[in-house]
N, CA, C and O of each residue as an XYZ file, in Angstrom:
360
protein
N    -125.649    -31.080   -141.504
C    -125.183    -30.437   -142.719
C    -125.564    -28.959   -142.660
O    -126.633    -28.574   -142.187
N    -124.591    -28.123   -143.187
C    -124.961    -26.997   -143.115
C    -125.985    -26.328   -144.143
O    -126.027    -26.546   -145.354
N    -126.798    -25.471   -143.410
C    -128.063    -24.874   -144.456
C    -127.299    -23.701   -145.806
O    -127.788    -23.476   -146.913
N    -126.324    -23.269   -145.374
C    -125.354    -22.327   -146.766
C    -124.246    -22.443   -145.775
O    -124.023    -22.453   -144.564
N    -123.442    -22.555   -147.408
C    -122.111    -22.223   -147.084
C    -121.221    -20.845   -147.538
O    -121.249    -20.391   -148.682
N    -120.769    -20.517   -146.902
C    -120.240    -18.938   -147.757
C    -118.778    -19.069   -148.682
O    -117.775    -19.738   -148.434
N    -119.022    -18.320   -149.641
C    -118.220    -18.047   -150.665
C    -117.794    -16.779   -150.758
O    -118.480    -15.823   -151.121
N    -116.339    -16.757   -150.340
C    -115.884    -14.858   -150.529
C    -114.597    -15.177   -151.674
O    -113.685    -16.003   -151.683
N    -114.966    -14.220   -152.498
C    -114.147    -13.681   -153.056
C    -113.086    -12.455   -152.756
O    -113.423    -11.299   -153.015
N    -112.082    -12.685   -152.324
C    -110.992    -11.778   -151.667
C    -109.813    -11.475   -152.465
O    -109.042    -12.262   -153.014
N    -109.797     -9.899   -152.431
C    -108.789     -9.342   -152.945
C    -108.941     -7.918   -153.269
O    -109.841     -7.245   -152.767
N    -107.845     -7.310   -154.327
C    -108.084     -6.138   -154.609
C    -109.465     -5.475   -155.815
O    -109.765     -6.207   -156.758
N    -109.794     -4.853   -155.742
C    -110.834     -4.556   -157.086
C    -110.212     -4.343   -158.144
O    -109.537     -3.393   -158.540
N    -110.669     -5.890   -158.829
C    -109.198     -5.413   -160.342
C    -110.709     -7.005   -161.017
O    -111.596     -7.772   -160.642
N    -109.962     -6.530   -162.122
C    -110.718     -7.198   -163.409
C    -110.657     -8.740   -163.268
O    -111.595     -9.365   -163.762
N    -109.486     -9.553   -162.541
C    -109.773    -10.740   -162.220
C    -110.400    -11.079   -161.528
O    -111.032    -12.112   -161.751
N    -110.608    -10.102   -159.848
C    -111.406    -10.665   -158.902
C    -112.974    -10.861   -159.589
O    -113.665    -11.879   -159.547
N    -113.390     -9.175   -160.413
C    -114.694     -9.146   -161.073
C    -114.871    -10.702   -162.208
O    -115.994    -10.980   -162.629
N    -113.702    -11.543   -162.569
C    -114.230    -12.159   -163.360
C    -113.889    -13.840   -162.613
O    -114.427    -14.851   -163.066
N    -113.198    -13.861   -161.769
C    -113.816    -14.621   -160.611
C    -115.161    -14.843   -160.200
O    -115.857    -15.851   -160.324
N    -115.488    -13.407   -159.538
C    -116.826    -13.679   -158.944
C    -118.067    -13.649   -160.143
O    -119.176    -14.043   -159.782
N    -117.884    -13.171   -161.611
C    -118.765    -13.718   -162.328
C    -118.686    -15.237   -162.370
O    -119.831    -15.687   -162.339
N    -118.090    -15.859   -162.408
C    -117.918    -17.301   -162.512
C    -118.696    -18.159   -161.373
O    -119.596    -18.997   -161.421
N    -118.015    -17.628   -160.432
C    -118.664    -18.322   -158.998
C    -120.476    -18.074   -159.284
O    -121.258    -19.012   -159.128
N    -120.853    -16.945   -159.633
C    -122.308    -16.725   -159.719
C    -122.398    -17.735   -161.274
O    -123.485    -18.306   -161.365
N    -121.802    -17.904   -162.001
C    -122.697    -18.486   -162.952
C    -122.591    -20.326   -162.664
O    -123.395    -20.975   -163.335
N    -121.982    -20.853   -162.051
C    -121.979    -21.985   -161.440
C    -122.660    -22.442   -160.322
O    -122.899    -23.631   -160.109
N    -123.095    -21.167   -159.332
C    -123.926    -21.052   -158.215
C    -125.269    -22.161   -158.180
O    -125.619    -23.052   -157.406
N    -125.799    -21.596   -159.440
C    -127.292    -22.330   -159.496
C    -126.971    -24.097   -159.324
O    -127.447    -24.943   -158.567
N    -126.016    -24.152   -160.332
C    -125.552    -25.650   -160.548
C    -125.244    -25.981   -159.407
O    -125.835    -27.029   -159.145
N    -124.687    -25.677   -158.657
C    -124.075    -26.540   -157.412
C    -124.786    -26.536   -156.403
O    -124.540    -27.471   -155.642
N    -125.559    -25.869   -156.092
C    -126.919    -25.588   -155.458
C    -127.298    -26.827   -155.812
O    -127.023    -27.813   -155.130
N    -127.825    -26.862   -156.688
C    -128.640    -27.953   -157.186
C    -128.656    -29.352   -156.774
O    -129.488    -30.068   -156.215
N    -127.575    -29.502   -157.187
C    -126.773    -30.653   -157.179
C    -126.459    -31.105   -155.775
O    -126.804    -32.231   -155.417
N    -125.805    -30.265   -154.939
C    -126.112    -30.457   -153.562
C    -126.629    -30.044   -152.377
O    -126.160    -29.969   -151.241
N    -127.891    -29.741   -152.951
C    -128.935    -28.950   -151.910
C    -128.381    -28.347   -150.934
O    -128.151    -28.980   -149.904
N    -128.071    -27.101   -151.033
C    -127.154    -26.525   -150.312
C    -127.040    -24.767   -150.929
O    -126.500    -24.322   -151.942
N    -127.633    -24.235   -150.065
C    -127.080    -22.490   -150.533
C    -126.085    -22.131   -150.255
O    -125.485    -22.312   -149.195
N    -125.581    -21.243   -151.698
C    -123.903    -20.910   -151.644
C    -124.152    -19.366   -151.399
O    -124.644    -18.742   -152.340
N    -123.815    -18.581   -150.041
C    -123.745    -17.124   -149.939
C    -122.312    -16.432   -150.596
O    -121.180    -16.557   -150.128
N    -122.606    -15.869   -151.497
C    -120.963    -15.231   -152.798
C    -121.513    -13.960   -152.045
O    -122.634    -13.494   -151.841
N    -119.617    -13.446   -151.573
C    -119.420    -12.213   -150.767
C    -118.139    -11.850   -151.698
O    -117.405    -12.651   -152.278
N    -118.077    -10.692   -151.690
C    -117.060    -10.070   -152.069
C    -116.067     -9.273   -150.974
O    -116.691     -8.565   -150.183
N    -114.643     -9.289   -150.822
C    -114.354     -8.974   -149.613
C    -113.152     -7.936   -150.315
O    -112.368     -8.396   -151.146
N    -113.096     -6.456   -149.878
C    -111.668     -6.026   -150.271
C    -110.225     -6.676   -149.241
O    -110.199     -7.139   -148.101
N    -109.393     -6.495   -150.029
C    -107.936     -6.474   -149.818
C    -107.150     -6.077   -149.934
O    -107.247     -5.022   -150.561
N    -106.022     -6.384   -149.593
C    -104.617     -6.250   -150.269
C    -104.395     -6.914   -151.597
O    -103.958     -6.392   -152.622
N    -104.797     -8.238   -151.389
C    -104.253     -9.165   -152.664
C    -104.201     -8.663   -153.852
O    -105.230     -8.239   -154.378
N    -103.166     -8.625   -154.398
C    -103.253     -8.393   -155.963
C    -104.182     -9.634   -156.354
O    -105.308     -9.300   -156.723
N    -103.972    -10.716   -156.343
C    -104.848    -11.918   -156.704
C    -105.945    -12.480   -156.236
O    -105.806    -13.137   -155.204
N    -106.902    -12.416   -156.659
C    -107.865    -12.583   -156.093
C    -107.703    -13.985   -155.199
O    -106.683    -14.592   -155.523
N    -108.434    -14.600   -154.205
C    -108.666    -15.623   -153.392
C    -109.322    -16.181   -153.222
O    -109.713    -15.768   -152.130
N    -110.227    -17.416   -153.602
C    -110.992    -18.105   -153.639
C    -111.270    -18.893   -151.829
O    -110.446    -19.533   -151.175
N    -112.537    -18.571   -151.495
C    -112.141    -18.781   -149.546
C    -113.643    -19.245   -149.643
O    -114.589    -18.485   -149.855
N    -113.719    -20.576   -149.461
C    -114.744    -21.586   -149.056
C    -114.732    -22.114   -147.834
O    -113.941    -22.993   -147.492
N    -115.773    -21.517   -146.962
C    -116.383    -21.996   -145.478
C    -115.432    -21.498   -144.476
O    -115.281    -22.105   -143.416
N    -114.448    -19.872   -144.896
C    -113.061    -20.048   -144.095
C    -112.061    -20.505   -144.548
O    -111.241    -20.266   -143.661
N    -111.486    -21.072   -145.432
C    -110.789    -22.017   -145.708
C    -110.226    -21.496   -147.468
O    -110.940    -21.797   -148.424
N    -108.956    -20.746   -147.668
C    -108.633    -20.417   -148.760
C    -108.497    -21.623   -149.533
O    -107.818    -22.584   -149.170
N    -109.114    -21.561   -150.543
C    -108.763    -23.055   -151.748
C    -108.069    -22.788   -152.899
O    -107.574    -23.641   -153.636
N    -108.043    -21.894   -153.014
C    -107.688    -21.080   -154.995
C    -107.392    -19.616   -154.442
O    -108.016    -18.788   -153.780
N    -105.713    -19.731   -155.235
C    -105.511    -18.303   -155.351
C    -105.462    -18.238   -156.746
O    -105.222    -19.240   -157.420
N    -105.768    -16.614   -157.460
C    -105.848    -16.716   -158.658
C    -107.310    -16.978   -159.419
O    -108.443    -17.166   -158.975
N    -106.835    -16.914   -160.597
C    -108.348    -17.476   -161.684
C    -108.032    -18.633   -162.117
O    -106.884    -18.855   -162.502
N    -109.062    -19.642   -162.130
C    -109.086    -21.100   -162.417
C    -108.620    -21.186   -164.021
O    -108.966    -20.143   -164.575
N    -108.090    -21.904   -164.744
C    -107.741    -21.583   -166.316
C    -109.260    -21.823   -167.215
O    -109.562    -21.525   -168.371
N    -109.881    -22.366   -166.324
C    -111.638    -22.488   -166.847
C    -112.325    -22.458   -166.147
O    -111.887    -22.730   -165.029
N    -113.941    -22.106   -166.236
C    -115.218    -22.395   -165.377
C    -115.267    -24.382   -165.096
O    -115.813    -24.739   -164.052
N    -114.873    -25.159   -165.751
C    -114.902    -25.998   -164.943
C    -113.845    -26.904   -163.997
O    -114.100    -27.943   -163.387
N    -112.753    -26.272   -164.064
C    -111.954    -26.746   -162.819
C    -112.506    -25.608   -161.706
O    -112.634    -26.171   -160.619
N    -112.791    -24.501   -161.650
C    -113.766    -23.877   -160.831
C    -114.871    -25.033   -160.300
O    -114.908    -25.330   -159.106
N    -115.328    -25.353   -160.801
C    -116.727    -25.974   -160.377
C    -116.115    -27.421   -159.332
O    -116.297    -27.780   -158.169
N    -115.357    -27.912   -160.466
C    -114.233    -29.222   -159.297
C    -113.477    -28.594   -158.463
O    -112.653    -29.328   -157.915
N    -113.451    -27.524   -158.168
C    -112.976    -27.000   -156.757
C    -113.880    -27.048   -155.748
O    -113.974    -27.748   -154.739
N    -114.664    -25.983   -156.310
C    -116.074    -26.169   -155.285
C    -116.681    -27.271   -154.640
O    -116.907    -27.362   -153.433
N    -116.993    -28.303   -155.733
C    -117.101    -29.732   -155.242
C    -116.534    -30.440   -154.189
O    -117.165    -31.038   -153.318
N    -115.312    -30.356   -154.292
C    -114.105    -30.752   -153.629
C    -114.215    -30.811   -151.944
O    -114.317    -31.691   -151.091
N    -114.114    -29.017   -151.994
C    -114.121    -28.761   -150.525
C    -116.236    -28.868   -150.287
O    -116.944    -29.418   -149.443
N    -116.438    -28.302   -151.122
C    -118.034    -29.193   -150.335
C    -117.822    -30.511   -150.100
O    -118.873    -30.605   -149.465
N    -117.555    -31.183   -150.072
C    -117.350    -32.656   -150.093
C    -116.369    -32.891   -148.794
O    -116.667    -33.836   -148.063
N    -115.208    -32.089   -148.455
C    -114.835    -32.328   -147.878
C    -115.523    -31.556   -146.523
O    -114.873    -31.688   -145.486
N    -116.344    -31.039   -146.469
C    -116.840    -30.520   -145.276
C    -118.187    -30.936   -144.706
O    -118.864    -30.492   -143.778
N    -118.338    -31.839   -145.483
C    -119.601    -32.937   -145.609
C    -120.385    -32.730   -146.042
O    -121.239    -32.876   -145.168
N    -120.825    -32.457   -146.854
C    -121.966    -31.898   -147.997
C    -122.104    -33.258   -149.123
O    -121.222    -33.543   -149.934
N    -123.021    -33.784   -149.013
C    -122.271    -34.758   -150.239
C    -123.980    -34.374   -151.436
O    -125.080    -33.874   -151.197
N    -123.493    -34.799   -152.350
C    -124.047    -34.694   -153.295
C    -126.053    -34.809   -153.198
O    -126.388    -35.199   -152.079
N    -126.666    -34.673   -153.676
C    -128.472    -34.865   -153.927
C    -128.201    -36.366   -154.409
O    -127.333    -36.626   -155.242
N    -129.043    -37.359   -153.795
C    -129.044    -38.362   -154.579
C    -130.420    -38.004   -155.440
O    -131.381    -37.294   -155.145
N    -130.066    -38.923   -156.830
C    -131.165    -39.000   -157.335
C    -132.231    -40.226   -157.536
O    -132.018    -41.429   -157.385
N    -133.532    -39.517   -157.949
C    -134.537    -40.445   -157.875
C    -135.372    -39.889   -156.661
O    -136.385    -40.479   -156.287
């Protein structure tokens, strides 16, 4: 399993990418948590008018999520699919 996984935020510098990557940081701690696992949040310029949501390499989300928690079930998602699975508890 990997020790962090990276999180870039890609695109142009415009008010969605900035409220993208607030999001990604305020969910950070949580998902950390949850699956012992450090998330490195990069910011990357572009072209994109829209920002790009790019987990481990791998674009998942273009755009802003319509909430912080289908954000968070994204994240999950592809952690999960790259084998990360959850903290058990207890």
């Amino acid at each position: 399993m990997p020790e962090h996984v990276i999180i870039e935020i890609v695109g142009k510098p415009s008010y969605l990418r900035w409220t993208l990557e607030q999001w990604v940081l305020e969910v950070k701690d949580i998902i950390e948590l949850e699956y012992d696992v450090e998330l490195v949040v990069k910011t990357v310029d572009s072209d994109n008018d829209l920002p790009v949501l790019r987990i481990a390499g791998s674009d998942v989300f273009i755009g802003l999520p319509g909430e912080e928690g289908y954000l968070i079930e994204v994240l999950k998602k592809k952690l999960e699919e790259i084998g990360i699975k959850k903290k058990e508890l207890g």
